[in-house]
N, C-alpha and C positions, 0 to 999 in steps of 0.2 A: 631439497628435492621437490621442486613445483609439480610434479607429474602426481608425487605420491600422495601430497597435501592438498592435489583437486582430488583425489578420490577420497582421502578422507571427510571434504570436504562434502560431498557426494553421498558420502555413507550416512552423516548427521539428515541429509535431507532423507535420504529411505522409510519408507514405510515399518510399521515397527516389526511385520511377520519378515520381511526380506532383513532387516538387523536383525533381529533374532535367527533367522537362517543363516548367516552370515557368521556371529559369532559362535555355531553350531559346528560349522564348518571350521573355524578356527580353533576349535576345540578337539574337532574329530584328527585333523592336521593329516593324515595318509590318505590317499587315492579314492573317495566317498563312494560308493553306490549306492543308486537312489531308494533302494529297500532299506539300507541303513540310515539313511538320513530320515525316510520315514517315518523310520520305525522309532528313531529317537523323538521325533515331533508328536508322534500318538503318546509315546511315555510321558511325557512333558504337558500333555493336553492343550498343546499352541494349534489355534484356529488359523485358518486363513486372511486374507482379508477383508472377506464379506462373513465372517465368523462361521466361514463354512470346515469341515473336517477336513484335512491336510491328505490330497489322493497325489499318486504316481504321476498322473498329466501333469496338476496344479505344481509339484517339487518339480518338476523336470523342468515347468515352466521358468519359473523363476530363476532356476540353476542357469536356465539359458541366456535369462534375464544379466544376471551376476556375471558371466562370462564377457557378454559384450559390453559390460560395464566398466569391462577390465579390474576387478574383482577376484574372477576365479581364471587358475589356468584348462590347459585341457583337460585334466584330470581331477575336476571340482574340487581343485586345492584354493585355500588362499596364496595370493601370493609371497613370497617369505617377505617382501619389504614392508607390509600392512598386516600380517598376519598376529605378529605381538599386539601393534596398535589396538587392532580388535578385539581380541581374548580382553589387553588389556582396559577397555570400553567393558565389558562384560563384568569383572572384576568389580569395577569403578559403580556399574548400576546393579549390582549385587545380583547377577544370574549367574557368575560364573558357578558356583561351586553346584546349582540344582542342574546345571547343562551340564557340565563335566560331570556328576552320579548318574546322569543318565546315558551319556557317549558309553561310559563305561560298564553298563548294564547291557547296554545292546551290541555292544564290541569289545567285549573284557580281552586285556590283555595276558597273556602264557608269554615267560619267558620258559619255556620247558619242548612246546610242540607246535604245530604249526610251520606256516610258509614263514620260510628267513625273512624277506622283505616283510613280510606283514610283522614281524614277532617286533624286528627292530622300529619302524616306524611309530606301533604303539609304543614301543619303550621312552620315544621321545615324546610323545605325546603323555606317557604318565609321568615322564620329566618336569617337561610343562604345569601340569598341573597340580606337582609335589611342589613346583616354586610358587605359582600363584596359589595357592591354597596353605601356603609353609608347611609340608607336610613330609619332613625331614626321611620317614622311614620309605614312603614314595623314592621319594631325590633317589634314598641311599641304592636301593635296587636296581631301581633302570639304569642310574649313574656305573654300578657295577655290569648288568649286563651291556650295555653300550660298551663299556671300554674291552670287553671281553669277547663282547660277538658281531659287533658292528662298526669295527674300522675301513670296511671295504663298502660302507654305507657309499652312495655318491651326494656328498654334501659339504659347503666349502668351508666352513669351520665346523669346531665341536660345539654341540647343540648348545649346553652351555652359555657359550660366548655368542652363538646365534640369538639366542632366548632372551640375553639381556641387551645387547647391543646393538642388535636388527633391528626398531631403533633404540638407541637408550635413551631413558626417560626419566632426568633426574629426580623429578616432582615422587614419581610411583617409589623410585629406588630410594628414595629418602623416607617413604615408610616404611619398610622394611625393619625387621629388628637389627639392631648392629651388627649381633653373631651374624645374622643372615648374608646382611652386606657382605661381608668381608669375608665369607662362605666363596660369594658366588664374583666378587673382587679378585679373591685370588686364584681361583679357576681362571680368571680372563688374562690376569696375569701373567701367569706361567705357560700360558698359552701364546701369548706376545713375545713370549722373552724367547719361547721353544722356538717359533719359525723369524721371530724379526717382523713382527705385524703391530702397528701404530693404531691405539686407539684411544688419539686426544683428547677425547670426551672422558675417557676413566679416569686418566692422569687429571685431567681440572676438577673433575670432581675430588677427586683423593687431595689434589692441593689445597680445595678450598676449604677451610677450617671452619665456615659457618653449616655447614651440613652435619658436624660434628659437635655441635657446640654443645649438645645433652649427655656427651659422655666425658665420665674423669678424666684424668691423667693415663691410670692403667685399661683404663678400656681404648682410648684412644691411640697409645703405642703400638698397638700390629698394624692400623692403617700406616702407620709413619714410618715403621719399619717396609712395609709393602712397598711404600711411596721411595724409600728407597732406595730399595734392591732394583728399582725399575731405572732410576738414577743412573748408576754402576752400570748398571748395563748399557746406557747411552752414552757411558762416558764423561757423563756432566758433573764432574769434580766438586765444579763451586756451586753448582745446587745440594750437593748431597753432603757438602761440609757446611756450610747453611741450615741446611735440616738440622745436622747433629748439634750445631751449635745454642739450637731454640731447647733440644733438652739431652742432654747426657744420659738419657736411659736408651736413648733411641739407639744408641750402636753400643750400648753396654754388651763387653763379649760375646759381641756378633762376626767380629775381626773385620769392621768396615774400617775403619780408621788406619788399619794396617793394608786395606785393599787400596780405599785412597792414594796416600803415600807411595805404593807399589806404581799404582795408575803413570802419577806425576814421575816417577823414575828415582823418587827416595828409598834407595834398596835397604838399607841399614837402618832408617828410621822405619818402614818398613816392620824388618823383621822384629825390632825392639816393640811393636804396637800390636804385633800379632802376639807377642810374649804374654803379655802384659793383657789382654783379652781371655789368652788361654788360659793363664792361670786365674781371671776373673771368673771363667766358664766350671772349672774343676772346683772353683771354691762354692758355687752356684749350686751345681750338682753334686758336692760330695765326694766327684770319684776321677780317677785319672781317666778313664777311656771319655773321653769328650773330642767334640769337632764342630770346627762353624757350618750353618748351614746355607744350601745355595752356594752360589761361585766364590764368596769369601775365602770358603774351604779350600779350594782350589789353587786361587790365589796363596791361601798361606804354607800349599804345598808348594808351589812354583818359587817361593819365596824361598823356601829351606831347600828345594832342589839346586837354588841356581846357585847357594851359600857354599861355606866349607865341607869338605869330605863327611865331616862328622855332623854335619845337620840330615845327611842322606838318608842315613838308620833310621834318625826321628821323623823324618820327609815320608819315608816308607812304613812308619808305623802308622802314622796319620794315616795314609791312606785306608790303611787296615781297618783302624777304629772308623773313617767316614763310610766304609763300603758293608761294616758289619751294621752302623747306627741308621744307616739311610738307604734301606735295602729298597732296588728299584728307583731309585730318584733318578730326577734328569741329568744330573752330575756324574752317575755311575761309570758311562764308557769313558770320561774324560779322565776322571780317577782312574781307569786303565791303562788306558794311555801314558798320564804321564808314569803310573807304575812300570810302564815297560822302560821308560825313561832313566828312570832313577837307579831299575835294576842293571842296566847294563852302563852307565855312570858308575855303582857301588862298585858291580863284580868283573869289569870290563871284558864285558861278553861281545866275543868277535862278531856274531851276527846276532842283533836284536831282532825279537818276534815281528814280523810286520804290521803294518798299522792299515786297518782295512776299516772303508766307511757303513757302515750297516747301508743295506737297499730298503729292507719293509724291517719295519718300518722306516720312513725317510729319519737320517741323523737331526739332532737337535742345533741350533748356530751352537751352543756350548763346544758339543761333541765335534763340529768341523772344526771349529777353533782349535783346540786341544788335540785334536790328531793332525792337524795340519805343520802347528808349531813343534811335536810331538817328531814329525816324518822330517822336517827339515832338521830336525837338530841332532837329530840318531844320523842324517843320509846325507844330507847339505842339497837335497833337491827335493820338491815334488814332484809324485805319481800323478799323469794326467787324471787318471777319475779323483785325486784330490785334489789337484791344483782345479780343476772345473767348478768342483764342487765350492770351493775358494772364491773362486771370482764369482758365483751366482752368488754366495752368502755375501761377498762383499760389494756388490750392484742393489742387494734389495738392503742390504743396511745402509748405506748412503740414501738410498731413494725413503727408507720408515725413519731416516735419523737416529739408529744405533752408531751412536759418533764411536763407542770403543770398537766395535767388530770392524769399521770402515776405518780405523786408523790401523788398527792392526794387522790386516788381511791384507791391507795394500802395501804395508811395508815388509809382508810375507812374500806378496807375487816380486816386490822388485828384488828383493833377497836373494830369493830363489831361480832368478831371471827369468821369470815370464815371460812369455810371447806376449803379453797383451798384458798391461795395465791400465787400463782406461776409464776408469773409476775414479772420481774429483771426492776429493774429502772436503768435511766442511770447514767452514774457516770461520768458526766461533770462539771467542778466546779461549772458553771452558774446554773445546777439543784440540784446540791448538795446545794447551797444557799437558797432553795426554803425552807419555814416552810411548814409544816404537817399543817393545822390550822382544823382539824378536834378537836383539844382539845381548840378550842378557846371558845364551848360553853358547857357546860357540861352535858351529855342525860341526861332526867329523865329517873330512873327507873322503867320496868314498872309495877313492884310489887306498886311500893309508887303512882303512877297514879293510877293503880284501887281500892287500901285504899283509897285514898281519892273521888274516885268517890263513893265510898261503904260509905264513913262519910256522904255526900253529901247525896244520899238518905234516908241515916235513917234520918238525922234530918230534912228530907221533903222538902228541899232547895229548892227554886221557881226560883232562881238566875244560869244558866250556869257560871257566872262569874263574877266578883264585879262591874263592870256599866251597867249591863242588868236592872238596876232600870229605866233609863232611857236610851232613846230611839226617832230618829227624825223620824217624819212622813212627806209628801210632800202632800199639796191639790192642786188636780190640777183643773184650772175653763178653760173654752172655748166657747167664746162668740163672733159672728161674725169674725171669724177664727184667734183670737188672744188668745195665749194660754199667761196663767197664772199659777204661780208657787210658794205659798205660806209654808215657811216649820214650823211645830209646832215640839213641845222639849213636850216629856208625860212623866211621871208620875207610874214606876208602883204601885198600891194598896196595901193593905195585903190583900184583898181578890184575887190576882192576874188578876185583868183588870187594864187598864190602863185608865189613865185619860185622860179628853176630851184634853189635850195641851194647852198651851200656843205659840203664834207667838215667833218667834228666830228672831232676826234681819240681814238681809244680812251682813252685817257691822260683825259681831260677828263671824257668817259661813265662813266670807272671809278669818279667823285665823284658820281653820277648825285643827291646830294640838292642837291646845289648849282644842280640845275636846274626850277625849276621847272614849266616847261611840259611836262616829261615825263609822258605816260599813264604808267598801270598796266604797261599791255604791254611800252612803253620799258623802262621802270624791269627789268621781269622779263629784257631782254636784256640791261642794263647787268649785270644779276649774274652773265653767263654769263663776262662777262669777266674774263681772269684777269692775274695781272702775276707776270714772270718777273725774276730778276734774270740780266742778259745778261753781269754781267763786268764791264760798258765803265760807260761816266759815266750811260750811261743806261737805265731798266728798260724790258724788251720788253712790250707788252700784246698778248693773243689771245684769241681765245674757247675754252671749254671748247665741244667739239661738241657733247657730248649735250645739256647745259644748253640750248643755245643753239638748235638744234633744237623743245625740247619749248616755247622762250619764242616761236621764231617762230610755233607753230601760234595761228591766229585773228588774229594783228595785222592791222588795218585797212591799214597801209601799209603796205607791203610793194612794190616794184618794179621791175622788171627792170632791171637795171644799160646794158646796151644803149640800152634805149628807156624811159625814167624816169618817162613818163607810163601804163607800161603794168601795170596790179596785177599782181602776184604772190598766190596763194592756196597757204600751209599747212595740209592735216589731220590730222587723225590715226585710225592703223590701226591692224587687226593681219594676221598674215601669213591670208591667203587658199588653201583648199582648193580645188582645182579637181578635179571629178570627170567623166572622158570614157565615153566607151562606143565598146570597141575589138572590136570585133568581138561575142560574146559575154559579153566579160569585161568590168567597171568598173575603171579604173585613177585611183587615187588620189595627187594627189602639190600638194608645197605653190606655188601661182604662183611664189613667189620662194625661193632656197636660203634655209634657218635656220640665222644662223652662229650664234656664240658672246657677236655683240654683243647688248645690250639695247633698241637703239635702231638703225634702220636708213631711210636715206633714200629713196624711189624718185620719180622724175620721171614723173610719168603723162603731163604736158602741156607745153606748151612755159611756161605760167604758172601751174600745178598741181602741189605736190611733196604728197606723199603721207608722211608720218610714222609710221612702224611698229615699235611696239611689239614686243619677244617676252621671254615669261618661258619660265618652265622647262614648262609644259603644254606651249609650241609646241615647246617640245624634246623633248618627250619621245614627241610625235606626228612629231616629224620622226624622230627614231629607229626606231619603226615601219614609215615608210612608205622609211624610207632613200634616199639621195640620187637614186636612181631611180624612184622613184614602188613602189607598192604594186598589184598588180594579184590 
């Protein structure tokens, strides 16, 4: 960028008070007024040029100066494309950190009160200066309120991937501590893989091994792993069997090796590598509830979906175990998706739930992929808002060189007979290797779907699907603030009620794939359950409470242990501020004490429990207002 590098070129010639005002301004990063920027130069004791006292004309002057420099915008911003550059000059000639305690003295950041635009703006700017400074408890905050109050920011990436890439700078990023690196790598990451955004400079740097050459074996493996989950996602086979091949810890029970294979259209070697992972992964951890993470997961559901009837049960417990273990990930709605899949495969359910694309937030490429392949294979057509949705993800992955999204989507729209395919795939060996696996499961049609919904009702069928006979229910009891969680197995009638239940034995539930008729939400309580060995001939089974807790919120069944016909409803909270007016004064203090747990039960109702949440924010408001309120 010649334009950017005559100004920096520009900025080395400045006087040292207009650099320092400069990096001031790069520091402050939101909308400046010249009282603030003043008032930061009087804390700071920077003179003018002729060593005179820093006045309102003299900033205004310069500010004016900076503008037609092309420097500042209207809004005595830096520009974002120089803006790193400068902080990171600052950095380099050791003011940042005396500039940035005083920005922050004369413009302290609240994420609590204040104008929206001004709260979030500083948030990034204490961002900024949590990375340049490593000052991890910084990052962790604003990192949190950004992702919680400032999505409708108007800005073209997450700050993040702004901060390190706007521009990247190998030389600064190579001092960095490793943790750091590979902190703020897989932030950029996962942000590339979310929308289909190319940023070649990350990927060469992560390939190059001399940037790395000061750490072992085991500190080096998450970059390689990183390097290639990014692979997988382009598609690029014989890059990412290449990788694995330099050291076999790099896809040790990760199920890359099994995603490979899948990629290239080796179904059965495939599922034999994903086996053979998973049991590497349980032997790792100890325990059966394991899953790979990222789209391997995915893939080695897709694997056991597209398999025998009886890989379904196990297709469907996975998903269980990855939506209990990876709560919020980017993989979540896809694991939905194909759960809608598998269940109406399992229980041949005449009309499966519809597949809709989230709007806000915009879908991840994962999520279009998987609801796309998800809608054709339940319907044998796309929905226009997904087929659309389809051909933009697969115009900007050809265009960032995601070779897998662009061989698949394209073999989606002609499947599906598009109105328009006009999207060119690349023609690299590595993508040319890649299978189409859109013909790995075969649509139903949706003529023979709604014949049989239409046989379905004429013969008055009571049954959605062949295990809707049965059904588990959960009695919940709570006596002296110990809750209790009893599950019964019912019974439908021919008069279509169900029967009072029968007790299911923990012990039974803890095999939960062995049962078919189990929902999703089941299946998510069955994992809370834990098994002890007690000594004796035989092992104890209980629940983990937190687990258990966070699976009750939402289940349909759910019922008072007492009186069986009567729901129970779990939600989910977090701790509540009540603020009084006590005379004169406002007294502040949390509804309920903040312990130390994460997870905290309250009974609002006699058939309403309340599930409440607390991280360290709510601690660290509770420390403020200390166990007596705040007045």
């Amino acid at each position: 960028m010649p334009d950017v590098e005559n100004r920096l070129q520009k900025f080395d010639r400045l006087g040292h008070f207009e650099q320092a005002l400069l990096q001031i301004l790069s520091i402050i990063y939101e909308p400046a007024h010249t009282t603030l920027i003043l008032n930061c130069l009087k804390r700071l004791e920077l003179k003018g040029p002729r060593s005179n006292r820093p006045t309102t004309p003299l900033v205004n002057h310069y500010i004016v100066k900076l503008e037609e420099a092309d420097f500042l915008n209207d809004n005595r911003q830096c520009h974002l494309e120089i803006v790193e550059t400068i902080a990171r000059k600052a950095v380099q000639s050791g003011t940042f950190e005396r500039f940035a305690a005083a920005v922050q003295k004369e413009a302290p950041a609240s994420y609590y009160y204040g104008k929206w635009s001004t709260r979030c703006w500083r948030a990034i700017r204490e961002l900024r200066i949590g990375i340049y400074t490593q000052d991890f408890e910084i990052i962790d905050q604003a990192l949190r309120f950004l992702d919680s109050q400032c999505v409708d920011l108007p800005i073209s990436l997450p700050p993040v991937v702004q901060i390190i890439t706007k521009p990247f700078d190998p030389q600064w990023f190579r001092s960095l501590p490793p943790s750091f690196q590979f902190f703020l790598l897989n932030h950029i990451i996962l942000h590339a893989q979310r929308r289909l955004e190319s940023f070649p400079e990350i990927t060469a740097y992560i390939e190059n091994q001399s940037h790395f050459t000061n750490l072992d074996e085991d500190e080096y493996l998450p970059f390689q792993r990183l390097l290639l989950t990014q692979y997988l996602f382009q598609g690029d086979c014989d890059k990412a069997s290449d990788l694995l091949s330099k050291n076999v810890n790099i896809g040790l029970a990760t199920g890359s090796r099994g995603t490979i294979a899948f990629f290239r259209g080796n179904y059965e070697e495939a599922a034999a590598l994903f086996q053979e992972d998973l049991a590497a992964l349980r032997s790792i951890n100890q325990t059966e509830i394991v899953a790979f993470v990222g789209i391997q997961g995915l893939f080695h559901v897709l694997s056991a979906a597209a398999s025998t009837e009886d890989s379904l049960e196990q297709a469907a417990r996975q998903i269980t175990i990855a939506l209990s273990l990876f709560e919020k990930s980017d993989e979540q709605q896809a694991y939905l998706y194909l759960h809608n899949l598998i269940e109406s495969r399992l229980h041949q359910k005449n009309q499966p739930q519809e597949i809709v694309l989230a709007e806000t937030p915009p879908p991840s490429a994962v999520a279009i992929l998987f609801g796309a392949l998800t809608q054709y294979w339940l319907a044998g057509a796309l929905e226009p808002d997904v087929e659309k949705a389809v051909k933009t993800t697969c115009r900007k992955a050809s265009e960032q060189h995601y070779g897998l999204f662009t061989v698949i989507l394209s073999e989606l729209l002609k499947e599906s007979d598009s109105s328009a395919v006009d999207t060119p795939t690349e023609a690299t060996p590595s993508i040319e290797a890649l299978h189409p696996f859109v013909d790995l499961i075969e649509p139903e049609e949706p003529w023979k779907r709604s014949l049989q919904a239409l046989i379905s009702i004429s013969s008055s069928a009571v049954q959605e699907y062949k295990d809707q006979d049965r059904r588990l229910i959960w009695l919940i009891g709570y006596e002296n603030e110990i809750l209790t969680v009893r599950p019964r197995e019912q019974r439908l009638s021919e008069d279509g009620s169900w029967s009072r239940g029968r007790p299911i034995s923990l012990a039974r539930l803890h095999e939960s794939s062995r049962l078919p008729f189990l929902s999703l939400q089941d299946r998510k309580i069955c994992l809370a359950i834990r098994k002890t060995d007690s000594g004796e001939s035989q092992p104890l089974y209980g629940f983990n409470q937190q687990k258990l807790l966070l699976a009750l919120v939402g289940h349909p069944l759910l019922f008072l242990h007492d009186h069986p016909t009567t729901p129970v409803d779990f939600i989910t909270g977090e701790p509540e501020l009540l603020v009084e007016n006590r005379g004169d004064e406002l007294h502040i203090n949390f509804a309920l004490p903040v312990s130390g747990d994460n997870i905290m039960l309250v009974r609002e109702t006699l058939t309403r429990f309340k599930v409440v949440r607390i991280n360290d924010n709510h601690r660290r408001i509770a420390a403020i207002t200390g166990s007596t309120g705040l007045t």
